[in-house]
C-alpha positions as CSV (number, residue, x, y, z in Angstrom):
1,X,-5.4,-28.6,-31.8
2,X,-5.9,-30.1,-28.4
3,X,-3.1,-28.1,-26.9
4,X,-4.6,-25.0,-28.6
5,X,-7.6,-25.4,-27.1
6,X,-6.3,-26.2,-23.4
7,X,-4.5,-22.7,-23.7
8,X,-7.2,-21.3,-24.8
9,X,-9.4,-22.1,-21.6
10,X,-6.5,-21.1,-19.4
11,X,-6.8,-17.7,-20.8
12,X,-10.7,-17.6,-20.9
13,X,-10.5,-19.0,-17.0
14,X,-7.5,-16.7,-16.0
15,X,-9.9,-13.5,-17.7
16,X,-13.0,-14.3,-16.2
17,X,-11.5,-14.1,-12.7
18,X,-9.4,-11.0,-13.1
19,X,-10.9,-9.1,-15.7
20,X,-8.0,-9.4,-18.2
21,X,-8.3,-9.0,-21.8
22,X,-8.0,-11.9,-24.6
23,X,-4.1,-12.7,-24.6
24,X,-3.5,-10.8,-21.6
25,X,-1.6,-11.4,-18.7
26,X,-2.9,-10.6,-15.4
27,X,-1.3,-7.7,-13.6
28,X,-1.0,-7.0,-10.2
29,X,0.3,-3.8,-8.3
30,X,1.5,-3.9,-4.9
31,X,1.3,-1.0,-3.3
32,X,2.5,-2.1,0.7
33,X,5.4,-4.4,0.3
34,X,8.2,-4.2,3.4
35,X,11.7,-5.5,3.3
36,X,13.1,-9.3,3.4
37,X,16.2,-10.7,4.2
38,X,16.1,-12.2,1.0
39,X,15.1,-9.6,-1.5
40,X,15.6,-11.2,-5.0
41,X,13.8,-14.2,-3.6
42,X,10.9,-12.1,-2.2
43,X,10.5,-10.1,-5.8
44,X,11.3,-12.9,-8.1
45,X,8.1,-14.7,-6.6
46,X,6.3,-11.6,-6.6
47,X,6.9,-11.9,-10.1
48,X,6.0,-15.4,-10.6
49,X,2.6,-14.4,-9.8
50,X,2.1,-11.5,-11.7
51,X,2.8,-8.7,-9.9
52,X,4.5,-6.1,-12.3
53,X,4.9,-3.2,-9.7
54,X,5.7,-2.7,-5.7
55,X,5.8,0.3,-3.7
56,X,8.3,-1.0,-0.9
57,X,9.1,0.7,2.2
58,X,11.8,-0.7,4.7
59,X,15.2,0.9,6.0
60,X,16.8,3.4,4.0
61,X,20.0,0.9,4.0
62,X,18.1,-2.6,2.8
63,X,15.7,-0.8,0.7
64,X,18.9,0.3,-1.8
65,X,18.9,-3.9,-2.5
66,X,15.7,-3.7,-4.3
67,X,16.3,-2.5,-7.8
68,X,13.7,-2.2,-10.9
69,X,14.3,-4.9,-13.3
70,X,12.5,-5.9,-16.9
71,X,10.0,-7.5,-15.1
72,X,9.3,-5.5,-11.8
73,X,9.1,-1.8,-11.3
74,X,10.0,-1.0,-7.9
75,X,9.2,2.5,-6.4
76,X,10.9,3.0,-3.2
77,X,9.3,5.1,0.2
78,X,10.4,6.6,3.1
79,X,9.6,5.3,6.4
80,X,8.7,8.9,9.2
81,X,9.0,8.8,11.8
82,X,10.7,5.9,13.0
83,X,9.6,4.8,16.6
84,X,12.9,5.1,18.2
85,X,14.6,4.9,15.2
86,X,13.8,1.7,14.3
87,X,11.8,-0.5,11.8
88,X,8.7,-1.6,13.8
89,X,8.4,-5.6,13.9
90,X,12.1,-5.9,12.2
91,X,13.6,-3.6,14.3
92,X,16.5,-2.7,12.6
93,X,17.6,0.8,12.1
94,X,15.9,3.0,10.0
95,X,18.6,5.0,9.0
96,X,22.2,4.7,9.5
97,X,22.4,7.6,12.2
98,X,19.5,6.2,14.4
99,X,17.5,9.4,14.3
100,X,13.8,8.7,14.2
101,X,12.9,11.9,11.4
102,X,15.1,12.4,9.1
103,X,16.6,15.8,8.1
104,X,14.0,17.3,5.4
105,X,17.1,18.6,3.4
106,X,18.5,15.3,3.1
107,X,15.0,14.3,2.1
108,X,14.7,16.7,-0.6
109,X,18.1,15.9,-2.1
110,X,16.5,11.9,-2.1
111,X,13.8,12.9,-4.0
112,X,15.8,15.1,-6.3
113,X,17.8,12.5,-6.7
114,X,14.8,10.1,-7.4
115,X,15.6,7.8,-4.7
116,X,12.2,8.7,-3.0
117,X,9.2,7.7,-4.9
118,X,6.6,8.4,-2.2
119,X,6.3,9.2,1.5
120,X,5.1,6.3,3.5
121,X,5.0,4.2,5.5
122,X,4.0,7.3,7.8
123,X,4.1,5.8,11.4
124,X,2.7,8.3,13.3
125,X,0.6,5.9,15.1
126,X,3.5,4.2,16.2
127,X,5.3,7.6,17.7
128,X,2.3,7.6,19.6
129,X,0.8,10.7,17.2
130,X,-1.6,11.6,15.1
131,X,-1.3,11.6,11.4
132,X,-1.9,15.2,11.7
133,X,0.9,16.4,14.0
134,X,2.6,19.5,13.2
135,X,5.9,17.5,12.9
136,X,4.7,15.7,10.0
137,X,4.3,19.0,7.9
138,X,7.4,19.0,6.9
139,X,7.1,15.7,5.0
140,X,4.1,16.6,4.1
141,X,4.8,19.9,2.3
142,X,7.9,18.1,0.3
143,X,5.3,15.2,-1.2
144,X,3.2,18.3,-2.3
145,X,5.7,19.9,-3.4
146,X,7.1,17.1,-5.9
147,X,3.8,15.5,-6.4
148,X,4.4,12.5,-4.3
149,X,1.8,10.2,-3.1
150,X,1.6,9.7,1.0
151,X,0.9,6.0,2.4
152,X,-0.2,6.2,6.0
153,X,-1.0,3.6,8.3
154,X,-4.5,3.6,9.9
155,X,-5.6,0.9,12.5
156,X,-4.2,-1.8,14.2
157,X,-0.7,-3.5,14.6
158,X,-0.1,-6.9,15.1
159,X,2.0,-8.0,18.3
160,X,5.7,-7.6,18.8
161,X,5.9,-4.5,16.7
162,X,8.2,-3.2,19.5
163,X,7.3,0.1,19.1
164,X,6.0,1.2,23.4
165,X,3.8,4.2,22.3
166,X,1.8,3.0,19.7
167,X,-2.0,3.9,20.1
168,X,-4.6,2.4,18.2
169,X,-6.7,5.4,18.7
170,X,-4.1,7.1,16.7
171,X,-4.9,5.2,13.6
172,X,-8.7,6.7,13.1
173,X,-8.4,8.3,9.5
174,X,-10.8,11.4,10.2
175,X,-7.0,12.3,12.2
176,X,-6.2,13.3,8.3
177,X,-8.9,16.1,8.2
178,X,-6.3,19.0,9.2
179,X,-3.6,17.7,7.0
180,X,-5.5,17.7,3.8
181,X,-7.1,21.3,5.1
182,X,-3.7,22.4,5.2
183,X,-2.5,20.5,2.0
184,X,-4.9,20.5,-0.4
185,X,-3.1,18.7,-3.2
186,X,-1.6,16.1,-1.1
187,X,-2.0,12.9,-2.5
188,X,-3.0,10.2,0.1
189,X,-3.8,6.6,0.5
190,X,-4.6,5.0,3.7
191,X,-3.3,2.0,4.6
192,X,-5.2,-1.4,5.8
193,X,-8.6,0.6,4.8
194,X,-8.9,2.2,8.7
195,X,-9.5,-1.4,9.9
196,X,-11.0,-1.3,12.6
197,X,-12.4,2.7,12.1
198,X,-13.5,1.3,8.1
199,X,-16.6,3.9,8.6
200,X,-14.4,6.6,9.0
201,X,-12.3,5.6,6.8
202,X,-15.2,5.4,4.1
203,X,-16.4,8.9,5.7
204,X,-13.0,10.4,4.5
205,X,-13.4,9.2,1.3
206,X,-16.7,10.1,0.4
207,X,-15.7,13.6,2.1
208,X,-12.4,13.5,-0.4
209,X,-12.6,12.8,-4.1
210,X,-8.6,12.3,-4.2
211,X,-8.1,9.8,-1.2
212,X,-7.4,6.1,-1.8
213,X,-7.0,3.4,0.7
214,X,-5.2,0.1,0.2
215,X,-7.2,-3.5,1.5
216,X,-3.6,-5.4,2.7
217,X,-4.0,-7.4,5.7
218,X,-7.8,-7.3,5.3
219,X,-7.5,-9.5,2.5
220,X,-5.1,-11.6,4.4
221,X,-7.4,-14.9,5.9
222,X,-5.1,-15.8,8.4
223,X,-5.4,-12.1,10.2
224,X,-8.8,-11.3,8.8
225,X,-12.0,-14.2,7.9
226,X,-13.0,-13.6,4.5
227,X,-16.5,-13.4,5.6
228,X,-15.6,-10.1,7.1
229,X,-13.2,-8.9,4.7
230,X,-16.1,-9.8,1.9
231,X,-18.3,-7.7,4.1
232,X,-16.1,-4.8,4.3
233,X,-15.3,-4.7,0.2
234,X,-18.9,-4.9,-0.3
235,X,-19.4,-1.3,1.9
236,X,-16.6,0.1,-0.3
237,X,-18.4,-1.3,-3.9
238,X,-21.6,-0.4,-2.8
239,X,-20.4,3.3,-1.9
240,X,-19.0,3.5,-5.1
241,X,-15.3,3.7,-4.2
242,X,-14.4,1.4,-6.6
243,X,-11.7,3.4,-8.5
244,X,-10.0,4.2,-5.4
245,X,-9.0,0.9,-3.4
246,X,-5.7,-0.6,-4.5
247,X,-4.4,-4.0,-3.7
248,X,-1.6,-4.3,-0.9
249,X,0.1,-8.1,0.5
250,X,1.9,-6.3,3.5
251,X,4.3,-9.1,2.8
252,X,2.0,-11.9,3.3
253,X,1.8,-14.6,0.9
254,X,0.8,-13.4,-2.4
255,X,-1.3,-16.2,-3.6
256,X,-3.7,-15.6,-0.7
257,X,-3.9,-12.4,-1.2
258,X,-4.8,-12.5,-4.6
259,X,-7.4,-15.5,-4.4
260,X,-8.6,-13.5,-1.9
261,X,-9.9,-10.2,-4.1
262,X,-10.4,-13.2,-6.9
263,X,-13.2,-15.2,-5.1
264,X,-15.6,-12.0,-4.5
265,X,-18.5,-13.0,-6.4
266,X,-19.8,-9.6,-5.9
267,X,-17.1,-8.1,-7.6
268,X,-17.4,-7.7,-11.5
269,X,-14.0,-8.6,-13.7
270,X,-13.5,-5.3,-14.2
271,X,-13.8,-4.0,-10.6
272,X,-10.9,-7.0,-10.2
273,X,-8.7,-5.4,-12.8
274,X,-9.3,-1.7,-11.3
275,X,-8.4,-3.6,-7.9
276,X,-5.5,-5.3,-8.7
277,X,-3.7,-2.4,-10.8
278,X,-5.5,0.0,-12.4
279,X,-6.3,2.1,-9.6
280,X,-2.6,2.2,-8.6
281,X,-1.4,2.4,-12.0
282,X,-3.0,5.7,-12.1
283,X,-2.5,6.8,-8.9
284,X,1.2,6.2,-8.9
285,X,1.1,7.2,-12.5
286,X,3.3,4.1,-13.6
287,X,3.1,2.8,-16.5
């Protein structure tokens, strides 16, 4: 009886904080995850704190090492461009050849193949160009074309990235306006909320019904204090965007992450649960 009722608070503790339902497991959804050298490490403790999906994006060669399993769906990106054809901060190659864009036929075959699962991490801002260069096109057209979501960075970049051209200035999201003019359908999600441009980045979302934007590294303390980041998830409640923000580590420790969106007073537990996968379950359409 005792140890039925001990379980039974855990679950009524575990709900009340995430928005579960009775007997439910909470799930998470991590929609910016980068490579690791140690990949089953990295996903098995992903998994150990109840994250059931990850969009990853890395090299083209280490991104083949992370595999869905019974416990973890993976969906795979494709980093574009790729500041001189390297991964920015691990600065290995992107692809094998060095280029910094790939060929678009080879990308097509990819996602015929279903290798790509979205387009992203877009690094425009790291080329030293707008989200909304003419080169991107391209990419752009195939994602319509199959239906593919887009993740973009927007923002800032920590130091060491080693990537010479990147402008901040670069990372305003009202840059997207002529893309989604051009492609209407395009499926987008901003990355890192705009931070610093979050206005705009709320701008462009009020403006467009279909955009999404992800909260990694704002929820992360040691980048961001969580007297700011509770500041900034308030503007995005209170302007009603709650089905469209989606949770996002960008590699930093999960717990923190998590407790992060959990100790948001303001939010209700359903707003968590939208939050922590609902809102990409949908927009990813995985199940």
């Amino acid at each position: 009886m005792i140890k039925f009722l001990f379980s039974a608070f855990i679950i009524l503790i575990t709900c009340s904080t995430t928005g579960c339902k009775k007997n439910e497991k909470r799930k998470v959804f991590d929609v910016h995850l980068h490579g690791d050298p140690a990949p089953e490490k990295q996903l098995s403790n992903l998994s150990a704190n109840d994250v059931y999906a990850v969009a990853v994006s890395t090299s083209w060669t280490e991104q083949q090492q992370y595999k869905t399993s019974d416990k973890l769906t993976v969906l795979h990106g494709l980093f574009v461009p790729c500041p001189n054809g390297k991964v920015p901060y691990s600065k290995q190659l992107c692809f094998a050849d060095g280029k910094e864009w790939p060929e678009i036929s080879w990308v097509e075959q990819q996602i015929k193949e279903r290798k790509i699962d979205f387009i992203g991490e877009v690094l425009t801002q790291y080329h030293g160009v707008s989200m909304s260069d003419t080169m991107m096109d391209p990419y752009y057209a195939l994602a319509e074309k199959y239906n593919l979501p887009v993740g973009i960075h927007t923002g800032s970049a920590g130091p060491n990235h080693g990537c010479p051209n990147f402008k901040e200035e670069m990372g305003n999201p009202l840059l997207l306006k002529n893309t989604l003019a051009k492609f209407p359908k395009l499926r987008v999600w901003l990355m890192h909320a705009g931070g610093p441009f979050v206005k705009e980045c709320l701008t462009m979302m009020k403006e467009h019904p279909g955009l999404y934007t992800d909260i990694s590294v704002l929820n992360n303390p040691n980048i961001i204090p969580p007297e700011a980041f509770a500041a900034v998830m308030k503007e995005f409640i209170d302007a009603r965007l709650e089905d469209r923000l989606l949770f996002g580590s960008d590699n930093a420790d999960i717990k923190t992450t998590i407790t992060s969106v959990q100790t948001l007073d303001f939010l209700s537990a359903q707003q968590k649960e939208k939050i922590f996968h609902l809102n990409a379950t949908a927009f990813f359409t995985v199940k």
